[in-house]
N, C-alpha and C positions, 0 to 999 in steps of 0.2 A: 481529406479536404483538398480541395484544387487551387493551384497560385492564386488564380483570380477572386477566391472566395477568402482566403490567408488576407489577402489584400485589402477587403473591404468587410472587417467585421463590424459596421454598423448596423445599427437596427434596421435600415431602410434596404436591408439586400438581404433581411430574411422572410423569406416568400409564407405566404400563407397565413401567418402567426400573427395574425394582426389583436386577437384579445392578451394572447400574455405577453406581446413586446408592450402594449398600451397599459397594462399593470407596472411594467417593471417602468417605463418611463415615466411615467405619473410617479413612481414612487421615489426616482432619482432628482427631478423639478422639485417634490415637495421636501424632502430632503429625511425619508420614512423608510428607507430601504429595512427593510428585513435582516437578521442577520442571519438564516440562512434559511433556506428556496428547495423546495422541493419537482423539480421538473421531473412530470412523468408522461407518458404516452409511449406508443408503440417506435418502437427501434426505426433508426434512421427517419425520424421524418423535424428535427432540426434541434430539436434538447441540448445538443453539445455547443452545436454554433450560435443559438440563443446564451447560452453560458460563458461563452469565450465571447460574446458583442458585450455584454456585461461586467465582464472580468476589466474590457476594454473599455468602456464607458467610465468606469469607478476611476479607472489612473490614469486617464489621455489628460493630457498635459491644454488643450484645447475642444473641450469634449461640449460639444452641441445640442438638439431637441434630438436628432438620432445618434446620440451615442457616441462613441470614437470618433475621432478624425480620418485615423485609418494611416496618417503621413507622418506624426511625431515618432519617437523613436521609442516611444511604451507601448505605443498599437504595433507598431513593426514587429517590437520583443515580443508580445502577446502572441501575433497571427504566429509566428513561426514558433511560438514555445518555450521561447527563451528568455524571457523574461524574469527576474529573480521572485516578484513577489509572487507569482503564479505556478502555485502547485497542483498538478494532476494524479491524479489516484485512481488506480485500476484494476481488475484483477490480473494476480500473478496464477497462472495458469488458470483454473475455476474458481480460485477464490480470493477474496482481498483479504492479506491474513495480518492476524495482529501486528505484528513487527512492522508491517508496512503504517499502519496505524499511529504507531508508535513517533516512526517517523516524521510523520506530517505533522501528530502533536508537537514534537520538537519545534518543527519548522513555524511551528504556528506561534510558537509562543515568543518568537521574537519579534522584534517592532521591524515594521515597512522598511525596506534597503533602499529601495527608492519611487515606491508610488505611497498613494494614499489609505492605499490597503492590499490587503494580504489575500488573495481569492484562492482556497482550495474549491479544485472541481470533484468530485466522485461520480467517475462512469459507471455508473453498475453499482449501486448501493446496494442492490440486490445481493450479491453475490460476495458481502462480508458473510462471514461465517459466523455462531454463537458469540467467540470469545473476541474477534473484531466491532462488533457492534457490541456488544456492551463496553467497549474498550471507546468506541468512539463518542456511543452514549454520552460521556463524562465530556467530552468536546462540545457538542450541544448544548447540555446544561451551564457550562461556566464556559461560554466563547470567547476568546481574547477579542477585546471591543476595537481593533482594526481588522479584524478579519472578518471576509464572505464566504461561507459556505452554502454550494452548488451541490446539490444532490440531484443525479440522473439517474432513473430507472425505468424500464417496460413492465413492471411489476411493482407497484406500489402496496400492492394486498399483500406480498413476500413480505416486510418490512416488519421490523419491532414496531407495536403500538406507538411505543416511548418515543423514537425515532421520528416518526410521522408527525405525531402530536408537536414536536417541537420544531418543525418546518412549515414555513408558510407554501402552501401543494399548490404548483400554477400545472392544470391538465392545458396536454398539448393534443389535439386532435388531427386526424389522416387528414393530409390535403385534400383538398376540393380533385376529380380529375380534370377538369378543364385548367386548373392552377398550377396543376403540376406538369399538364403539356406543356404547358406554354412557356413554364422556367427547364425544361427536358429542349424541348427545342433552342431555344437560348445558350443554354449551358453544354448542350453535345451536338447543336449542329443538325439534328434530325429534321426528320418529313412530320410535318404534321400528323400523318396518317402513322407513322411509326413510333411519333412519340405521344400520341392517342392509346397507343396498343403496350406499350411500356407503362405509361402510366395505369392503366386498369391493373394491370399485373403487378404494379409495386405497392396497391393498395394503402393510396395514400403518403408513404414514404418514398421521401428526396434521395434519400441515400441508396434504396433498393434500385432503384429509376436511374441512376445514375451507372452504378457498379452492372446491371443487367446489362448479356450478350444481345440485342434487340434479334440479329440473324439465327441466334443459334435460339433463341427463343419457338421463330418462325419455324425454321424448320421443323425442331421439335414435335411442333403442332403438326405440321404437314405431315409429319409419320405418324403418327401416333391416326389419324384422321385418316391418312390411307390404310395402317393394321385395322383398324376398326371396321373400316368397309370391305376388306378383303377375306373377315373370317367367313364369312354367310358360306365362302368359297372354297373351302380346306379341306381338308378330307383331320380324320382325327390324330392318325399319325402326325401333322402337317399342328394341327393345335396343340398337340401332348409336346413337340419339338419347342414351340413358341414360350406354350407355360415355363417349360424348364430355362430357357434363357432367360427369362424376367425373375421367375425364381431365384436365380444365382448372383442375382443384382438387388437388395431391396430396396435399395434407394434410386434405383432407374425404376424399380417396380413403384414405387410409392409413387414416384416423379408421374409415371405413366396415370396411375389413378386419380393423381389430381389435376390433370389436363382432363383425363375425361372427367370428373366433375364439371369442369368450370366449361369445356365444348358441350354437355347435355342444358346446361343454366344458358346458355349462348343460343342453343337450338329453339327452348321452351320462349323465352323474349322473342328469337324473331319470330315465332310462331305466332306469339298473342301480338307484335306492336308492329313486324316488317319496317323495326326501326335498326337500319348499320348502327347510329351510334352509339346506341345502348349495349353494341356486343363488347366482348374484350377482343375476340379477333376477328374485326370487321370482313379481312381477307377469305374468307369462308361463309360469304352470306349465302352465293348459291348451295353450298352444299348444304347450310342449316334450308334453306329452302327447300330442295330436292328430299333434304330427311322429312321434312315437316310435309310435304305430300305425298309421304309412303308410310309414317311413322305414327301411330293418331298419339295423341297427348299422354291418355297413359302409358301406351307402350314407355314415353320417355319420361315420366315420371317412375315407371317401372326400373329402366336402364339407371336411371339417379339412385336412387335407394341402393340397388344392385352396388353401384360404384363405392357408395359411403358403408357400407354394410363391410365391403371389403376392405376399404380403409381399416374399419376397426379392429376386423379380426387378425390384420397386420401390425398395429397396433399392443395386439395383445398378443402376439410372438406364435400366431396359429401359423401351420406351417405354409410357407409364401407359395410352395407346389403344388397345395393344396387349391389355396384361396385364387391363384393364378389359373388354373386347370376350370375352376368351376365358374368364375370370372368368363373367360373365352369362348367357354364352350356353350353358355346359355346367352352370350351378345350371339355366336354363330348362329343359332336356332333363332332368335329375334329378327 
């Protein structure tokens, strides 16, 4: 998280979330808070800092219709973590394991040091283990009645029944893309046109949009867009050399298949709409053009299958010199 977002955890500076900040406010006016929330939706797109405007809402010592103040010294302790009553829970390497459980139970069970309550967060509820979750289980069921429990996960189907069932579930959905350029340019300073091309690609998530190289993004594309048009041209020594360097990388190779997915879905739109902004990389209209007057529709519905076909069988650990060889050599023929 960035100074300037440490700074200002109130409800009014988290972008997009306008139905479950309007639950949790409604329920802090009416005085009905839940005792504890289960925030789910896909990674990085605001679950934690809706959790910590919350954490900050419950103890700001001058807490408003949005939430924190943001200037007392319980928002301050909140935004940077420091704060006593605010515990965070995480996984310790892949998993959250008992002992750490154990822990927070402790912490939990004693009264507020100095706010109104006691807010444990859980990043990744997912990611307790058998003996952790039934461990926590018993925290749910008998909650110390000053404490908030925040549960975060991208996976709410992972989840004990029992767990679920005892959480009030606020689903977080992908940013709008026009919502997330426009807090992308705000927050990193870009080109509209760059952070149009960032936000398609972080699909929906602030945090992806954020952390993403937007340059090395581009280029990325730029290769992968020139390999593609240059195999027609190879001789097969020249493909059999290609397959084997992507082979030895799967994760450049995977990288590689899923740009061309999303440049063949890029190609077919502008085919049917000759609309830039519906592409993810508008920067390649002429060339989606140029394909789409030499390429007829199925050819590249052919080339998509091809793509995703290959995905799988990497996927399922077929061998990558294989799937790369046969990959290349029937886009060269194409």
């Amino acid at each position: 998280m960035s100074e300037l977002e440490q700074s200002n955890l109130s409800f009014a500076a988290i972008e997009g979330h306008e139905k479950p900040v309007t639950i949790l406010k409604r329920a802090l006016a009416n005085k009905t808070l839940a005792h504890a929330y289960l925030f789910s939706g896909d990674a990085g797109i605001g679950k934690k800092m809706t959790a910590l405007a919350l954490a900050a809402a419950v103890n700001c010592r001058n807490a408003g219709p949005e939430g924190g103040c943001g200037a007392c010294p319980s928002c301050r302790k909140i935004a940077t973590g420091g704060h006593p009553d605010l515990h965070l829970l995480a996984p310790d390497g892949e998993e959250i394991k008992i002992d750490q459980v154990r822990q927070v139970q402790a912490d939990l069970a004693l009264k507020p040091f100095e706010g109104a309550k006691k807010v444990l967060i859980v990043d990744g509820v997912d990611c307790m283990n058998t003996a952790s979750s039934n461990a926590f289980l018993k925290t749910l069921e008998e909650p110390p009645g000053d404490a908030l429990l925040l549960l975060i996960t991208a996976l709410p189907q992972s989840l004990l029944p029992t767990i679920r069932s005892r959480c009030q579930e606020i689903r977080f959905q992908p940013l709008p893309r026009r919502t997330l350029a426009q807090a992308l340019v705000r927050k990193r300073g870009l080109s509209e046109e760059d952070a149009w091309f960032l936000a398609a690609l972080a699909q929906g998530s602030m945090g992806r949009g954020l952390e993403m190289d937007v340059e090395q993004e581009k280029a990325d594309r730029g290769r992968i867009l020139e390999l593609w048009s240059g195999l027609a041209h190879q001789g097969p020594g020249e493909t059999l050399a290609l397959a084997e360097s992507y082979a030895k990388d799967r994760d450049r190779f995977d990288r590689l298949l899923a740009i061309g997915v999303e440049c063949l879905r890029d190609a077919m739109v502008y085919r049917a709409t000759e609309e830039a902004r519906l592409l993810v990389n508008a920067r390649a209209e002429e060339q989606y053009r140029q394909w789409g007057e030499r390429v007829p529709f199925s050819g590249m519905v052919a080339d998509l299958e091809l793509f995703m076909a290959s995905r799988g069988l990497l996927d399922r650990r077929v061998s990558a010199q294989l799937v790369a060889e046969n990959l290349f050599f029937k886009l060269g023929r194409g």
